[in-house]
VMD Tcl script that draws the C-alpha trace (Angstrom):
set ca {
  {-0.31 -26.07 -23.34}
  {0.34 -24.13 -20.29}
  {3.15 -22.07 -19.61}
  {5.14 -23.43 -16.70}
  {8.50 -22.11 -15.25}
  {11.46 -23.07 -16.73}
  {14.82 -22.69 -15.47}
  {18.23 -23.60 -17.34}
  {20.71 -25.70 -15.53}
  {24.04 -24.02 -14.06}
  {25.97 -26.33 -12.13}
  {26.38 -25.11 -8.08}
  {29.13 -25.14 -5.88}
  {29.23 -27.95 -3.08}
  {31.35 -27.35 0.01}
  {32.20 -29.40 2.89}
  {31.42 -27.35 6.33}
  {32.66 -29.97 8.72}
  {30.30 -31.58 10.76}
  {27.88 -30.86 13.75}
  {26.45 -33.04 17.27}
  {22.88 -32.30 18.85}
  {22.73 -34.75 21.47}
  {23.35 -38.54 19.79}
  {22.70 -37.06 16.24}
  {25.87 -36.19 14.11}
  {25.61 -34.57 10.69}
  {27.82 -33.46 7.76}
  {27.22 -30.07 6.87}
  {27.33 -29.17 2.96}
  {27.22 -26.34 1.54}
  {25.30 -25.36 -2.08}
  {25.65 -22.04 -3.40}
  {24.09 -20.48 -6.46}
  {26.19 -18.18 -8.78}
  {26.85 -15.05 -6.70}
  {25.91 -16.45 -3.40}
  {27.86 -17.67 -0.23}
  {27.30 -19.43 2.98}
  {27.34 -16.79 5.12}
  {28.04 -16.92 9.11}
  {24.23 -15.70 9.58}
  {22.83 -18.98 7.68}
  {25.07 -21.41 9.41}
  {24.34 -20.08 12.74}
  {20.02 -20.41 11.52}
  {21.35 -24.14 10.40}
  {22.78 -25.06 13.60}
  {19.39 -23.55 15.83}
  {17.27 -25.71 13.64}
  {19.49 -28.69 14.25}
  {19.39 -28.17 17.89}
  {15.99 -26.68 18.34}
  {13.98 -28.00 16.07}
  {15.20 -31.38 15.05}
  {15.40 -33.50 18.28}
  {11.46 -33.22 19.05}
  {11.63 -34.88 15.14}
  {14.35 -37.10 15.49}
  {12.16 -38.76 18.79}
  {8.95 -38.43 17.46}
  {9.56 -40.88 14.59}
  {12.32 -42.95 16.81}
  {14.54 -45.87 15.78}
  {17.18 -42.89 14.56}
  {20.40 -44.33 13.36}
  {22.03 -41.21 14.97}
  {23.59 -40.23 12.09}
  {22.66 -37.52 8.58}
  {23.37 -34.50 7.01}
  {22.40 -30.57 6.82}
  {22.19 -28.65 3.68}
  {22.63 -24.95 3.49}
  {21.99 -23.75 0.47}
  {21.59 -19.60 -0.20}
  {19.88 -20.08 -4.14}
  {18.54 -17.22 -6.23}
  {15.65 -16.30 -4.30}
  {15.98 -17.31 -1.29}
  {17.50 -19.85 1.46}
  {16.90 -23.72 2.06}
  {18.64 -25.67 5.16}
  {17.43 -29.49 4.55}
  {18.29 -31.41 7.77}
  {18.33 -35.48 7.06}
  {18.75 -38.38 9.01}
  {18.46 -42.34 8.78}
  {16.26 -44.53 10.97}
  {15.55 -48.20 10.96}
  {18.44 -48.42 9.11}
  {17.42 -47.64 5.66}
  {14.98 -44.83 5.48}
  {15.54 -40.99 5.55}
  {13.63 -38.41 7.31}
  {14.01 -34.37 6.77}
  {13.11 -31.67 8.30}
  {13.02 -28.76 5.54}
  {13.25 -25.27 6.14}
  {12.63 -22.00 3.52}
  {13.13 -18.72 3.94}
  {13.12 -16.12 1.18}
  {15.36 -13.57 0.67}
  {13.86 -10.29 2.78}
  {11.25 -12.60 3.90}
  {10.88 -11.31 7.36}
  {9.60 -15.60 8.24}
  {10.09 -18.95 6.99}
  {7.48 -20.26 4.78}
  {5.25 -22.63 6.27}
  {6.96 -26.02 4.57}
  {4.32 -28.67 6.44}
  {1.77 -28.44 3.63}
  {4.32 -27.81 0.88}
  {5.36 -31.17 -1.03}
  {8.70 -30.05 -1.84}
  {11.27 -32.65 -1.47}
  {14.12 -30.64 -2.67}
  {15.47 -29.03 -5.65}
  {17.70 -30.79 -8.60}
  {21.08 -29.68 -6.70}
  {20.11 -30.85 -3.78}
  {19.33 -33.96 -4.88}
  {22.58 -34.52 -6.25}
  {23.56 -34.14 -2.71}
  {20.95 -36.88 -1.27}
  {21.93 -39.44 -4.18}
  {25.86 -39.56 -2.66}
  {24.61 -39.47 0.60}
  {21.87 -42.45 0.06}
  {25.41 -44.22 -1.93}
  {27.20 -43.21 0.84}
  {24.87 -44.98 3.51}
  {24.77 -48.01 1.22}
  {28.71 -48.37 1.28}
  {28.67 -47.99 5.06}
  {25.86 -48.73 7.09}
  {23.78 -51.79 5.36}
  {26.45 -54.35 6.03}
  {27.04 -56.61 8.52}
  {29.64 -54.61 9.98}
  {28.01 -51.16 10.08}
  {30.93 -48.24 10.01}
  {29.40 -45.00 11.24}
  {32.73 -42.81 11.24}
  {33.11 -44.02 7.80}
  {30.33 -42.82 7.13}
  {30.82 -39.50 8.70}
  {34.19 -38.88 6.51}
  {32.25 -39.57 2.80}
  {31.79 -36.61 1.19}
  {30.41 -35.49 -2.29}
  {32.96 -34.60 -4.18}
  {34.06 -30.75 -3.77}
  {33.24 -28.68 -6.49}
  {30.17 -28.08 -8.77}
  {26.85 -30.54 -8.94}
}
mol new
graphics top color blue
foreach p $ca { graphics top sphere $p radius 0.5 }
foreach p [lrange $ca 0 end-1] q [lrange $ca 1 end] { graphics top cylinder $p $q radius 0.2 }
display resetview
């Protein structure tokens, strides 16, 4: 059998980091640290540039957007992920996934790479995808509802 990477689970700390508007999108912004690591200033500011520079030409290209998601910023042991998510046609949720490695002097190239995200993160997408279930698929959709869930503070 071949030897594959294994790596022991340590629960991470979640944060809530408020919220953030690029034209009709709003997000939550989360925050996932490994032991040892922090959000720091520097990775929020790359966050919000990706949300405003990157995402919109995303959020139109595949249309029907709901307008509404979340960012993850998550510093892990080697390196940094910023997941930004949103729903369209009311039930489906696109991302647009940026890695960057600690030292790395770029991001690696995450179009070819399958990644979805790690088992933290996750934990993160399963109360959002709850979250969006409570709120928005009913008759009487509640967006700022929506907006005010949160995961739980504390360790995933």
């Amino acid at each position: 059998m071949p030897e594959t990477p294994i790596e022991l689970y340590q629960p991470r700390g979640v944060s809530d980091l408020g919220q953030a508007q690029t034209g009709r999108l709003r997000v939550k912004l989360y925050g996932l640290v490994a032991a040892g690591r922090e959000v720091t200033p520097e990775m929020r500011a790359v966050a919000v540039r990706i949300l405003t520079d990157e995402v919109p030409a995303k959020v139109a290209a595949m249309g029907e957007s709901n307008d509404l998601g979340f960012v993850i910023i998550h510093p892990g042991d080697g390196g940094v992920s910023i997941l930004v998510q949103w729903w369209v046609q009311g039930s489906v949720l696109c991302q647009h996934f940026h890695r960057q490695l600690y030292g790395a002097a770029a991001p690696l190239e995450t179009a070819t790479r399958p990644a979805i995200g790690c088992v933290w993160e996750l934990a993160i997408i399963d109360a959002e995808r709850q979250a969006w279930c409570r709120t928005m698929m009913q008759a009487d959709p509640e967006p700022e509802r929506y907006l005010a869930m949160r995961l739980v503070e504390g360790a995933v």
